[in-house]
C-alpha positions in Angstrom: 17.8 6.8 62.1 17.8 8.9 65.4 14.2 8.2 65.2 14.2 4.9 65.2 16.8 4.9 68.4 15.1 7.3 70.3 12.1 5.6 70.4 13.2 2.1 69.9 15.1 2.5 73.4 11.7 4.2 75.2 9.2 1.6 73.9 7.5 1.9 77.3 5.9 5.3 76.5 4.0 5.6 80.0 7.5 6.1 81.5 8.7 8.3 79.5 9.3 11.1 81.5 12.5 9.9 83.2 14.4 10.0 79.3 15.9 12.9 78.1 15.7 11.6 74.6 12.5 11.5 74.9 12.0 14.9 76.4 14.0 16.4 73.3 11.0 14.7 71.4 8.6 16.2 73.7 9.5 19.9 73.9 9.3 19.8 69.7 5.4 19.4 70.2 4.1 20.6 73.1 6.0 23.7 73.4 2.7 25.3 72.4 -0.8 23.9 70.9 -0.8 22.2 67.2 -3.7 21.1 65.8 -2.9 17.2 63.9 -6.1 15.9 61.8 -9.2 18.6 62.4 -9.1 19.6 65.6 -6.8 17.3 67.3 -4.3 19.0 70.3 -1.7 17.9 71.4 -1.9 18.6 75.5 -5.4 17.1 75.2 -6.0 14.3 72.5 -8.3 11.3 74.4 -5.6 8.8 72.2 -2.6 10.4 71.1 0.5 11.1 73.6 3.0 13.9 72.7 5.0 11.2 71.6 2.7 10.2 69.0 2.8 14.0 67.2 6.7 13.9 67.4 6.2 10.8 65.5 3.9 12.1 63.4 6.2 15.9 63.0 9.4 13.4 61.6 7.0 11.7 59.1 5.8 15.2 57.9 9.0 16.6 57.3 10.5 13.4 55.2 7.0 13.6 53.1 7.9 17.2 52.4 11.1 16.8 51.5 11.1 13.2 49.7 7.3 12.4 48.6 5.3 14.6 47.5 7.9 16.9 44.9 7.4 13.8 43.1 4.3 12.6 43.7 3.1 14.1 40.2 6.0 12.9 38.6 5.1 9.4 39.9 1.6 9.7 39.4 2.8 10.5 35.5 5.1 7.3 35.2 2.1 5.1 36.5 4.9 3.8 39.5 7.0 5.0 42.0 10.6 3.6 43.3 9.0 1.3 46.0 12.5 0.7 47.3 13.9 3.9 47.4 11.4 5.1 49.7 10.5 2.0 51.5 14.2 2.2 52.5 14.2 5.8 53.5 11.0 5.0 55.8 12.8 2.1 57.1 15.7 3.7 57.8 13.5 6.1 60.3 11.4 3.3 61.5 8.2 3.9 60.2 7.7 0.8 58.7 7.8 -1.5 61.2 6.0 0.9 64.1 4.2 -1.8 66.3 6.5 -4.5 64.8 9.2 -6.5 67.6 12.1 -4.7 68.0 14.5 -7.9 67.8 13.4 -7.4 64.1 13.9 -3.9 63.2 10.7 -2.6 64.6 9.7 0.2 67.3 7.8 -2.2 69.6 5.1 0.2 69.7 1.5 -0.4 70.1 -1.2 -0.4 67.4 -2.1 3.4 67.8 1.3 4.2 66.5 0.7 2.8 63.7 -2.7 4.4 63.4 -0.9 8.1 64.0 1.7 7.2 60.9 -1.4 6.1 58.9 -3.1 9.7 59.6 0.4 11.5 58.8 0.8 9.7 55.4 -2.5 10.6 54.8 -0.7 14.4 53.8 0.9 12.4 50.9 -0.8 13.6 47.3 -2.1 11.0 46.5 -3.9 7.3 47.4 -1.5 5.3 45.7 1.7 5.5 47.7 0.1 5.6 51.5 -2.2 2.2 50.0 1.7 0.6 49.0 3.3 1.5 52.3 0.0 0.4 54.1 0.4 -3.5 52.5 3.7 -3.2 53.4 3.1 -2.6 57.4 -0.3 -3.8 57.9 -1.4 -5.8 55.3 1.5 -8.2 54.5 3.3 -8.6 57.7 1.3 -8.6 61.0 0.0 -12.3 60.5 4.1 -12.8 59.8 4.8 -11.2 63.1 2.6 -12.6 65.6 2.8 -16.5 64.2 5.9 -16.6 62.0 8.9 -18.5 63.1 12.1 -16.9 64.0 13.4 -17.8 60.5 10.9 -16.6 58.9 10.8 -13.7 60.7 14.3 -13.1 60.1 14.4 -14.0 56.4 11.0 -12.0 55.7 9.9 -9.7 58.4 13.3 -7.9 59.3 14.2 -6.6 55.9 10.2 -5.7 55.2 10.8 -3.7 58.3 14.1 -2.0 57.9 12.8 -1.2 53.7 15.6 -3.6 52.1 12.4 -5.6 50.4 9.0 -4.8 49.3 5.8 -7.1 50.2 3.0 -7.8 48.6 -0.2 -9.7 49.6 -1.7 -12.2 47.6 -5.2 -13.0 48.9 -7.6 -11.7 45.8 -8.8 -13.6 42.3 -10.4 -12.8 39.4 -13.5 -14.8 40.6 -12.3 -14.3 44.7 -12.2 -10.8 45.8 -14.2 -9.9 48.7 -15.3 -13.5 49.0 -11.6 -15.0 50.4 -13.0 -18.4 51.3 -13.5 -19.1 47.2 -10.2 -18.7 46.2 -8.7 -21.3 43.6 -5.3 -21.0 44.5 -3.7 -24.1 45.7 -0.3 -25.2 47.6 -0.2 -29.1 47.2 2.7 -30.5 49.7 5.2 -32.7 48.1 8.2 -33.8 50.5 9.5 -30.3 52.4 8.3 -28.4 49.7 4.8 -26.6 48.5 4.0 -26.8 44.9 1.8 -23.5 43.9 -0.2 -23.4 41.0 -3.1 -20.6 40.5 -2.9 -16.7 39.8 -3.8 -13.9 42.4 -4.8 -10.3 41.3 -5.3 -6.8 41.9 -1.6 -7.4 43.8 -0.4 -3.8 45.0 3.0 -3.4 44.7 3.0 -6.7 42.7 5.7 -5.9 39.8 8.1 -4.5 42.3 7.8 -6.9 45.2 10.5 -9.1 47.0 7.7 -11.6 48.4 4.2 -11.9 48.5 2.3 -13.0 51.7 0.3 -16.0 49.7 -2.9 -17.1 50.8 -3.7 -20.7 49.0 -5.5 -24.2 49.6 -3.4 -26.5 51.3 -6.2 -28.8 51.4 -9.4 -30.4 50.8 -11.0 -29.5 53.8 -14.1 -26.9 54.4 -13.1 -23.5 53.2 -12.6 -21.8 56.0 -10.3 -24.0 57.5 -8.0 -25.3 54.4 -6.4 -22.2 53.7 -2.5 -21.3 55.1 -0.4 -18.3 54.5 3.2 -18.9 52.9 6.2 -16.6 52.4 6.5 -16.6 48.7 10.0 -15.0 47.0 9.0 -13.6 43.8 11.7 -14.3 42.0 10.8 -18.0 42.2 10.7 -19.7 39.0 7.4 -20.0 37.9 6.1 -16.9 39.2 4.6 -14.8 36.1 3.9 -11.1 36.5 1.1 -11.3 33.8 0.4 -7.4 33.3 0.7 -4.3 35.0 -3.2 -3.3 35.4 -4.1 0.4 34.4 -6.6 1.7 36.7 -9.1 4.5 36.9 -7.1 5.9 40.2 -4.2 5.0 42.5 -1.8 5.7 39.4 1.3 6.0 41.1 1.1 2.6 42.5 1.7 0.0 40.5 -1.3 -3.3 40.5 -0.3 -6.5 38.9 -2.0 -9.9 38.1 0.4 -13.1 39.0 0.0 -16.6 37.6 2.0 -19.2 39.6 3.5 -22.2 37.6 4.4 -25.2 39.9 6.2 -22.8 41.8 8.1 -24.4 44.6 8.2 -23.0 47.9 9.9 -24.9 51.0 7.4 -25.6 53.7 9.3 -23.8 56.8 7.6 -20.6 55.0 4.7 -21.5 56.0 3.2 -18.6 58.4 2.1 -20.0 61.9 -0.1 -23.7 61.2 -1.4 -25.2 58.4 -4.8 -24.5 57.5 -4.9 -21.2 59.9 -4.5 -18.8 57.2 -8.2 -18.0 56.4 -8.0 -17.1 60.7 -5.1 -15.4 60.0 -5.8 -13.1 57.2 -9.2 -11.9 58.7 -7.1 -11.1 61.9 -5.0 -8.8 59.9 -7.9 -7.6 57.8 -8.9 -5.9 61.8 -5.9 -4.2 61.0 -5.8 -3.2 57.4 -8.9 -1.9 57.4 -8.5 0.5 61.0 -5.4 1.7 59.1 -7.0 2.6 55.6 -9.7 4.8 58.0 -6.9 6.7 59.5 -5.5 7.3 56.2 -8.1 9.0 54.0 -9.0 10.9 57.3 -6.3 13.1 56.9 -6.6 13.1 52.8 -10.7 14.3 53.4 -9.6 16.7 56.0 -7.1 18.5 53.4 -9.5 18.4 50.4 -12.5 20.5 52.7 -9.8 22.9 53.4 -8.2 23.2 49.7 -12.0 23.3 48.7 -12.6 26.4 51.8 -9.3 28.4 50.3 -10.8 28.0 46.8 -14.4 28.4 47.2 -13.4 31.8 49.5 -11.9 33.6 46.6 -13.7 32.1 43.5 -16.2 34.2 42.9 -19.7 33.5 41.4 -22.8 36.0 41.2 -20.3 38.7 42.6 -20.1 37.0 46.2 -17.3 34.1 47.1 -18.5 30.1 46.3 -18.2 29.5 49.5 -20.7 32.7 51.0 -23.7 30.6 49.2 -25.3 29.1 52.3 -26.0 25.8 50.2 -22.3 25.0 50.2 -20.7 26.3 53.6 -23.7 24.1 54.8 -22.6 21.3 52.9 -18.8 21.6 54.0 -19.9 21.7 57.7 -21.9 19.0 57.5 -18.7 16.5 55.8 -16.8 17.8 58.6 -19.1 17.1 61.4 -19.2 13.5 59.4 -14.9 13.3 59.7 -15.0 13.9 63.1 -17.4 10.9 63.9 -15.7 9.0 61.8 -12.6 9.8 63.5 -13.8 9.4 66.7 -14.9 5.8 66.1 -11.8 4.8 64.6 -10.1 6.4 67.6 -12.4 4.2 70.1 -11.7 1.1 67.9 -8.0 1.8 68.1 -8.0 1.8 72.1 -10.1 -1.3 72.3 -7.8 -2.9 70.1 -4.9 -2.3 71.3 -6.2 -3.4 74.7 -6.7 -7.2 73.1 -10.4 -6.3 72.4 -11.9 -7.9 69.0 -13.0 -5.2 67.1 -14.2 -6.4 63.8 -17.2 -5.1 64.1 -16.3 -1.5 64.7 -13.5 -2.1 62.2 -15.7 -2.8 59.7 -18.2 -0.1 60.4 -15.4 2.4 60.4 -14.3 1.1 56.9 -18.1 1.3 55.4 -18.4 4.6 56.7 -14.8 5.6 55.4 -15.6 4.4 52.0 -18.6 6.4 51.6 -17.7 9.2 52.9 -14.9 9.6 50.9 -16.8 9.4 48.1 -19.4 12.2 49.2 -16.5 14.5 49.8 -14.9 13.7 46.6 -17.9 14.3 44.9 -19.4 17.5 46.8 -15.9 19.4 46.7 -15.4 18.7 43.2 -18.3 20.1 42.4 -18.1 23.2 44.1 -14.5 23.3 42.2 -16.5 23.7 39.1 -14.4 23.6 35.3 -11.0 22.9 37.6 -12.2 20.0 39.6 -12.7 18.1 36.3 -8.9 18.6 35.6 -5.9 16.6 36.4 -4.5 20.4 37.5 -6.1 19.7 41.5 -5.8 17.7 44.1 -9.5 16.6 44.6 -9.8 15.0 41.3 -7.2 12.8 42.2 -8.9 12.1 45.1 -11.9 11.6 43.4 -10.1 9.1 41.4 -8.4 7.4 44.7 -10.8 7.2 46.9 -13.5 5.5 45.3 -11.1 2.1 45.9 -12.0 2.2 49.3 -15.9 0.9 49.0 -14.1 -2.1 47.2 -10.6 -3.1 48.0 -10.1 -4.7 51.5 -13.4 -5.9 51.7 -16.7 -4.0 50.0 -19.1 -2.2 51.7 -21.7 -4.9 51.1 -19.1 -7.4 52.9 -18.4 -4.9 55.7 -22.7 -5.0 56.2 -22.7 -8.9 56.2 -20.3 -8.6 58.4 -22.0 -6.0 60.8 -25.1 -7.5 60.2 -23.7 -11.3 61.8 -22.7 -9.5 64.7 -26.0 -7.6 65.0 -27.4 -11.5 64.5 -29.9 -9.9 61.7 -28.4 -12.2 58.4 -31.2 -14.7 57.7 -30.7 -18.2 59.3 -30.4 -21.5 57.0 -33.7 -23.9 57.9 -32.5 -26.7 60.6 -31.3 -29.6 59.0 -34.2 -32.6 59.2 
């Protein structure tokens, strides 16, 4: 909670040297030189203020202390108490980190949120950063930016301060990466919505308060009958159908919902009617900037779990990691991080300066997802017998990350979409 006030009451981080809260913050980090993600310093980051590590420092300690002793436990039970720790990040303010402060947010900009991405990125595993992820930048920044003050207060506030749990309801069985098909429809009848349809793949989804619903609310072209609503889940008619077992992401729990003339009242609606499709691509800019940042860290600490490993496990009497093949092979995943980060770093600035970047967003998420997957596979390898158990952490990751080249949009969606902005998708024959 001193968190939250301290920085809550400096929002205005470009001034920051005239409060001696802040300072406090301050002399924790840049006392002398830390190194964040890689190779990141403090005194000299191109992005990241000294107010940024602190942040980062307080959400290090409380996934130490609180996350990851249980992270196997969780991973075990298939779930973890959303609300438990969704209040305890709420109660420090990371859950609302570039969300208004007149609703239980920091005020911060965007690259906050990138920095608490990176940190929770230390957690051991995929599935509890991806749940806290939909919970600050997947369910909630359309809800910020065009919600009404209601809304905002009845929704937003307690997302932010970790009294409820979000979910986002956008993908179908035959919709996932293709939004503009989904079969989900809100029909108005007086000052209500009647919602009939099902949604899946829902993270957080058995334990969620609301769901930010995408659905028709017309008959109009597809990209422009769509709205977000506010949906409680504890509606009547809303069916949790099945908790879905998945190959990875254990610990967070992925249900499929059918909706049964479910009746919502229409002030939930998010911003206008038939914006939602906008909306929801405007927040994927942001969902999928955040999931980069995120397995950044998680690839950084499997290369060096793999380096401590391959040093002292021994094969042809020399260390794993003396055969040139596979110190080669390590260097050249981390020269591949630090591009990676370096673009999502660029993308971040731009953004946060009211620049559209959904075209380095999505680049930055192709090149996340596919990377993750060569560093999964390359350091399990040199693991050998042990990275084929559940005993290490880069089998889980292994298991986790492959999500990435397919939830939030799949790579061959994130190369449409580069490929429109390159203009190099094949045009449709003019109309006679």
């Amino acid at each position: 909670m001193a968190l939250r006030l301290n920085l809550a009451a400096s929002r205005n981080f470009s001034k920051l040297t005239s409060f001696s809260s802040t300072r406090k913050l301050t002399e924790n980090v840049s006392s002398k030189p830390k190194t964040a993600s890689g190779s990141e310093i403090t005194a000299d980051h191109l992005l990241y203020t000294p107010e940024h590590f602190a942040l980062k420092e307080s959400l290090k300690k409380i996934i130490n202390q609180d996350i990851n002793p249980y992270v196997d436990q969780w991973e075990a039970e298939g779930i973890f108490p959303a609300h438990k720790v969704f209040k305890l990040l709420g109660n420090a303010g990371f859950l609302g980190v570039n969300k208004p402060v007149e609703y239980g947010g920091l005020g911060l900009d965007f690259s906050y949120s990138i920095a608490v991405s990176e940190e929770l990125g230390n957690i051991r595993c995929g599935g509890i950063p991806m749940a806290i992820g939909v919970q600050t930048d997947m369910a909630t920044p359309a809800l910020a930016r065009f919600g009404s003050e209601e809304l905002k207060k009845e929704f937003l506030l307690p997302s932010i301060m970790g009294d409820k749990v979000a979910c986002l309801g956008v993908s179908e069985v035959g919709a996932g990466s293709d939004v503009a098909t989904i079969k989900t429809n809100a029909v108005r009848k007086g000052d209500e919505y009647v919602v009939n349809g099902g949604k899946m793949w829902t993270t957080n989804g058995t334990q969620a308060d609301w769901m930010c619903l995408l659905a028709n609310t017309s008959d109009g072209p597809s990209h422009k009958n769509k709205s977000l609503i506010c949906l409680p889940m504890n509606s009547p008619g809303v069916h949790i159908a099945r908790k879905i077992d998945k190959m990875g992401m254990w610990s967070s729990d992925t249900a499929e919902v059918f909706f049964d003339d479910v009746r919502v009242p229409c002030k939930n609606l998010i911003g206008q009617e038939g914006m939602g499709f906008t909306y929801q691509m405007l927040q994927f800019q942001e969902e999928r900037l955040w999931a980069c940042g995120n397995i950044l860290t998680m690839m950084d600490n499997i290369i060096q779990e793999t380096i401590q490993y391959t040093r002292q496990r021994k094969i042809f009497k020399m260390p794993v990691l003396y055969h040139q093949s596979v110190h080669f092979r390590l260097a050249e995943l981390e020269t591949e991080i630090e591009l990676l980060r370096s673009l999502l770093h660029r993308s971040t600035a731009l953004y946060i300066k009211g620049n559209d970047v959904t075209k380095l967003a999505s680049m930055a998420k192709l090149k996340a997802g596919r990377l993750s997957r060569e560093v999964g596979d390359s350091c399990l390898q040199y693991w050998g017998g042990m990275g084929y158990t559940s005993d290490v952490l880069v089998s889980r990751f292994y298991r986790d990350a492959r999500l990435l080249s397919i939830g939030g949009g799949a790579d061959e969606v994130m190369l449409s979409i580069i490929c429109k902005y390159m203009d190099t998708l094949p045009k449709p024959p003019p109309k006679k």
